[in-house]
N, C-alpha and C positions, 0 to 999 in steps of 0.2 A: 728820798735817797735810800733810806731802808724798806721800803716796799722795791724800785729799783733790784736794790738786789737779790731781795729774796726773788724776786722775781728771774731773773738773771741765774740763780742757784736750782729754780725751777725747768728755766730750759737746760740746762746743763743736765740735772736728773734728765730729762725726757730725752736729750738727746745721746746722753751714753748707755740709756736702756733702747733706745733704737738701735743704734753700732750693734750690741750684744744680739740683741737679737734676730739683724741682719747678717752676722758673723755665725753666729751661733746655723742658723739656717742654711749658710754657703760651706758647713763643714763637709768636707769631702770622704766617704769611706773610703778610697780609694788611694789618698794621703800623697801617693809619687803623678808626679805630673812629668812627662819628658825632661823637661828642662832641670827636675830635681839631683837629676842623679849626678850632675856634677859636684853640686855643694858637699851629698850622702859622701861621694866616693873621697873629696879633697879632704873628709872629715878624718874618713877611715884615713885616707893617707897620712894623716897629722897624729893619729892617735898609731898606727905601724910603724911609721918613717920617722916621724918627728920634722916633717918635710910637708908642702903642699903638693910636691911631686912625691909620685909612688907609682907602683908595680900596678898592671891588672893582673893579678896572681901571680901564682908560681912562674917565673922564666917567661911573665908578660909584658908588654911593654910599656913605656912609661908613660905616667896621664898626669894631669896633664900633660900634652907635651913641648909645652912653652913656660916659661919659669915667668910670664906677665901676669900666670893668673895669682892677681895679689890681693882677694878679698879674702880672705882668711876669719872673718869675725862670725859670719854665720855658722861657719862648719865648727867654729871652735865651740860655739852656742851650741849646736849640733849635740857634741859631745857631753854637753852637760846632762842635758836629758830630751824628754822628747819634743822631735824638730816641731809636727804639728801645735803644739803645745806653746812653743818658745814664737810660733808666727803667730798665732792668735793673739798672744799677751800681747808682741810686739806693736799689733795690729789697734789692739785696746786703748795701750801706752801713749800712742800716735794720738789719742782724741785732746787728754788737756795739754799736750805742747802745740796741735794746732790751737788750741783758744789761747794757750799765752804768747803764741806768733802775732796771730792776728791783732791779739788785742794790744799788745807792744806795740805792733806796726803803726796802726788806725787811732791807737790811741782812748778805745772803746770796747766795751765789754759786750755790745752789741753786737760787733764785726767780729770779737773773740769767735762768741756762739754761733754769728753764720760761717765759719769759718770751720769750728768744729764739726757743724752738721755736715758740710762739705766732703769733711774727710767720712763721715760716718754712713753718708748714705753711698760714696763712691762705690761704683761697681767693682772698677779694677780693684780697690782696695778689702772691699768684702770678698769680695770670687776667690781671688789667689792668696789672701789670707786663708782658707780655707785648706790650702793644701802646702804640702812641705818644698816652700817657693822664699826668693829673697827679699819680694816686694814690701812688706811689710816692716820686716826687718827694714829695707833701706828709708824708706818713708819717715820710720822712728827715729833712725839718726841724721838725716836730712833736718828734721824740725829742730832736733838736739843741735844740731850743728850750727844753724840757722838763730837760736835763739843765743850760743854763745856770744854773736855779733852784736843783738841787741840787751844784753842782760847789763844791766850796771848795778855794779853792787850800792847798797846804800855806806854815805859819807860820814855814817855815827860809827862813833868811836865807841868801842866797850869801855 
């Protein structure tokens, strides 16, 4: 049982120094991908407006221009500091709540770790982690969200 787990602690190590350094290798100099500049701009809009709607500039007109766009958690992250930065982590974060999805689910710490490597070695998820995109970001609270369903607290009383 204790060899098990070191064992199990082993791929763990090996598979979040993969992630890394398949993350690390899909970093993009280039940081804006098309699809970025919506979150960039909703961000600016939240940090001038205090609104997801705002101005493109001076006496420009308003962007979005539908009041549905109601993801607001990126851009607010955004503002904290930098977005490349904030998808990367996000990116990272994503590895041990895939192994406690899987291994909640399955029951197995075995499925945990294939389960992690899953997310680690994902294309989609290395590539666009790499650049200032929401994938990552959503991926992380997808698992988050996912594992509030199965978390049960333990029945010991302090």
């Amino acid at each position: 049982m204790v060899l098990l787990r070191q064992m199990t602690g082993v791929f763990l190590s090996i598979v979040i120094l993969l992630g890394i350094l398949l993350r690390v290798a899909a970093l993009s100099s280039f940081k804006i991908y098309p699809d970025s500049y919506q979150s960039l701009i909703v961000a600016q809009n939240i940090q001038n407006y205090h609104s997801v709607l705002g101005y493109l500039g001076p006496q420009g007109m308003l962007y979005p221009d539908f009041f549905s766009w109601t993801r607001p958690i990126y851009p607010l992250l955004i503002l904290l500091g930098d977005a490349q930065v904030i998808s990367f982590c996000m990116g990272m974060l994503a590895f041990p709540l895939a192994f406690l999805l899987c291994k909640m689910l399955f029951k197995s710490s075995a499925y945990g770790v294939v389960g992690m490597l899953l997310v680690a070695v994902s294309f989609h998820h290395s590539v666009w982690g790499g650049f200032i995109m929401t994938e990552t970001t959503g991926v992380f609270f997808i698992f988050a969200f996912l594992l509030t369903f199965l978390w049960q607290p333990s029945s010991k009383k302090f």
